[in-house]
C-alpha positions in Angstrom: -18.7 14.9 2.9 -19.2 10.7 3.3 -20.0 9.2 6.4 -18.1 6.5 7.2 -20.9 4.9 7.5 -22.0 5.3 3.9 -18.2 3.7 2.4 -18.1 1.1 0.1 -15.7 -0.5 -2.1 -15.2 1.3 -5.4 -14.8 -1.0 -9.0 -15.4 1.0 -11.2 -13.2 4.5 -11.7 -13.6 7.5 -14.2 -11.0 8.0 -16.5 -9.8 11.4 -14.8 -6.4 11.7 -13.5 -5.0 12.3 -9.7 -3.9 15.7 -9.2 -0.2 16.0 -8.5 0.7 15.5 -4.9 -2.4 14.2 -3.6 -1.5 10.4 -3.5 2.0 12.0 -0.9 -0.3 14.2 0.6 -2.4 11.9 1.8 0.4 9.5 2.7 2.6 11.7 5.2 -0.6 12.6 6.6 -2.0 8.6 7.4 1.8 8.4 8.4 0.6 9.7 11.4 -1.2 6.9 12.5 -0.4 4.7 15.3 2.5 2.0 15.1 4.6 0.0 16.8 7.5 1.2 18.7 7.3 4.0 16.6 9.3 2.4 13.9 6.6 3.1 10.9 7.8 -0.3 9.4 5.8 0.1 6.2 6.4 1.4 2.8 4.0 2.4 -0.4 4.8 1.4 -3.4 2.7 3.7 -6.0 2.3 2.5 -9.2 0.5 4.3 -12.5 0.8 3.0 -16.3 3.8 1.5 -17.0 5.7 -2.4 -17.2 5.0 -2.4 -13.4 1.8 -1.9 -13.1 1.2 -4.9 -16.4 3.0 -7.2 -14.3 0.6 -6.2 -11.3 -2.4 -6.9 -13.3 -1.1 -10.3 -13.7 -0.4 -11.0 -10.1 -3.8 -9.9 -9.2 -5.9 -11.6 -11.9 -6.7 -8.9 -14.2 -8.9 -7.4 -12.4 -10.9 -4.6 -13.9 -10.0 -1.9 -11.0 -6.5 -2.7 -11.2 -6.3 -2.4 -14.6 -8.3 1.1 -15.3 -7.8 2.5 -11.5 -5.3 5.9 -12.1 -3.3 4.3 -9.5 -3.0 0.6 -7.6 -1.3 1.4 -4.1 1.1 -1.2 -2.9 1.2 -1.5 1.3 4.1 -3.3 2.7 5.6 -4.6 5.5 9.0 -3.1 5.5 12.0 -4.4 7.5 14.6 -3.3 5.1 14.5 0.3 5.9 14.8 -0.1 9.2 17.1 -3.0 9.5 19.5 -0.2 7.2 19.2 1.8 9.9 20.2 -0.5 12.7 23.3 -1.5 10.5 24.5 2.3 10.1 24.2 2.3 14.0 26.2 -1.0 14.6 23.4 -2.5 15.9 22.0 -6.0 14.5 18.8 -6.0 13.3 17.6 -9.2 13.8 14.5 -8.6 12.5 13.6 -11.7 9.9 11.3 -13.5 12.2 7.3 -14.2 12.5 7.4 -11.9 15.3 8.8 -8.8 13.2 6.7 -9.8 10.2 3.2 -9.1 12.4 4.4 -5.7 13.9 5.8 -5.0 10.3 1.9 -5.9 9.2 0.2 -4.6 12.2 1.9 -0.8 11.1 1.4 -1.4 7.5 -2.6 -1.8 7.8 -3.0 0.8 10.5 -1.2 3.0 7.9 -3.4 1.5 5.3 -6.3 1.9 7.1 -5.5 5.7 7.6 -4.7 6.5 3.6 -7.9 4.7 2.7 -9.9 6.6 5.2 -8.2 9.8 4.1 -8.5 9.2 0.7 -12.5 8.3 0.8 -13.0 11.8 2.9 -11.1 13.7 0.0 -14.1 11.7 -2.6 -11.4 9.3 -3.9 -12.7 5.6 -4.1 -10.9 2.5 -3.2 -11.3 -1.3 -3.6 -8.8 -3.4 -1.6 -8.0 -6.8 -3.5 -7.5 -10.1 -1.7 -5.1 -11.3 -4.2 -2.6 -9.7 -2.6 -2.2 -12.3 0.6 -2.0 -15.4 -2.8 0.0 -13.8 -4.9 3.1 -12.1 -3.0 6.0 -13.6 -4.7 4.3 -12.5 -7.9 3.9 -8.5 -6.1 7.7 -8.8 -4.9 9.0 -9.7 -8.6 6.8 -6.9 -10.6 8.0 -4.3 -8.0 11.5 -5.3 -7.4 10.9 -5.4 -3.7 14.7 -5.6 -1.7 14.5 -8.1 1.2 12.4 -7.8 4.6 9.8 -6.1 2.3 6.6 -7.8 2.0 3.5 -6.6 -0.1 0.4 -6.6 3.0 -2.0 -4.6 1.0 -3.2 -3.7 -2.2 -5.5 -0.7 -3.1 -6.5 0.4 -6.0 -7.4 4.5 -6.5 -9.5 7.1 -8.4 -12.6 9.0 -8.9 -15.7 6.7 -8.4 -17.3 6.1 -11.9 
């Protein structure tokens, strides 16, 4: 097994394939990571070949990883969910603010933080791309993201080449 110590950032993947379940294995279990207020106010977007995943590529610069990784991982800051919640409940959400947007991004890279860990300690590799923070209207459009939904993160992950 790695040592944290011992991580790096992976660029270059093999060309085999994510076994079925893993990528929502690993998920439920970094849900358990610590958030704010308990709300979990983050989603993952999963993306593998497809239209999506073309459009990524763009919004990220055709980078190589994002392009040959088996899948790029999509972290967001997620009010919609639980302002959908608050509406069933009769209760305003009130949640489009600064304020909400850094708890929404505090819980999304604590949850991040927690896959990616995961992931390395199961021999996956991981790069996380900057472009993610310049590009976000770009993210939003390729993955039709609803409203309150805000693209944090982006991972890609595979085997290390």
């Amino acid at each position: 097994m790695m040592e944290f110590k011992d991580r790096r950032s992976i660029r270059k993947y093999s060309r085999r394939g994510l076994p079925g379940g893993l990528i929502e294995a690993l998920a439920e279990e970094a849900s358990r990571a610590a958030t704010m207020g308990n709300m979990q106010l983050y989603s993952l977007v999963v993306t593998g070949d497809g239209p999506e995943r073309e459009a990524l590529a763009a919004a990220h610069h055709h980078q190589p990883m994002v392009e040959e990784a088996p899948a790029v991982l999509t972290f967001c800051a997620d009010f919609h969910r639980f302002s959908r919640w608050c509406e069933q409940r009769d209760a305003a959400p009130g949640y489009g603010n600064f304020v909400s947007f850094i708890n929404a991004a505090t819980d999304t890279l604590l949850f991040a933080q927690a896959f990616i860990t995961l992931a390395e300690e199961h021999g996956l590799g991981t790069c996380i791309l900057g472009t993610t923070v310049y590009n976000p209207d770009k993210i939003i459009e390729a993955l039709r993201l609803p409203p309150l939904v805000v693209p944090v993160l982006t991972v890609t992950l595979g085997w290390p080449d």
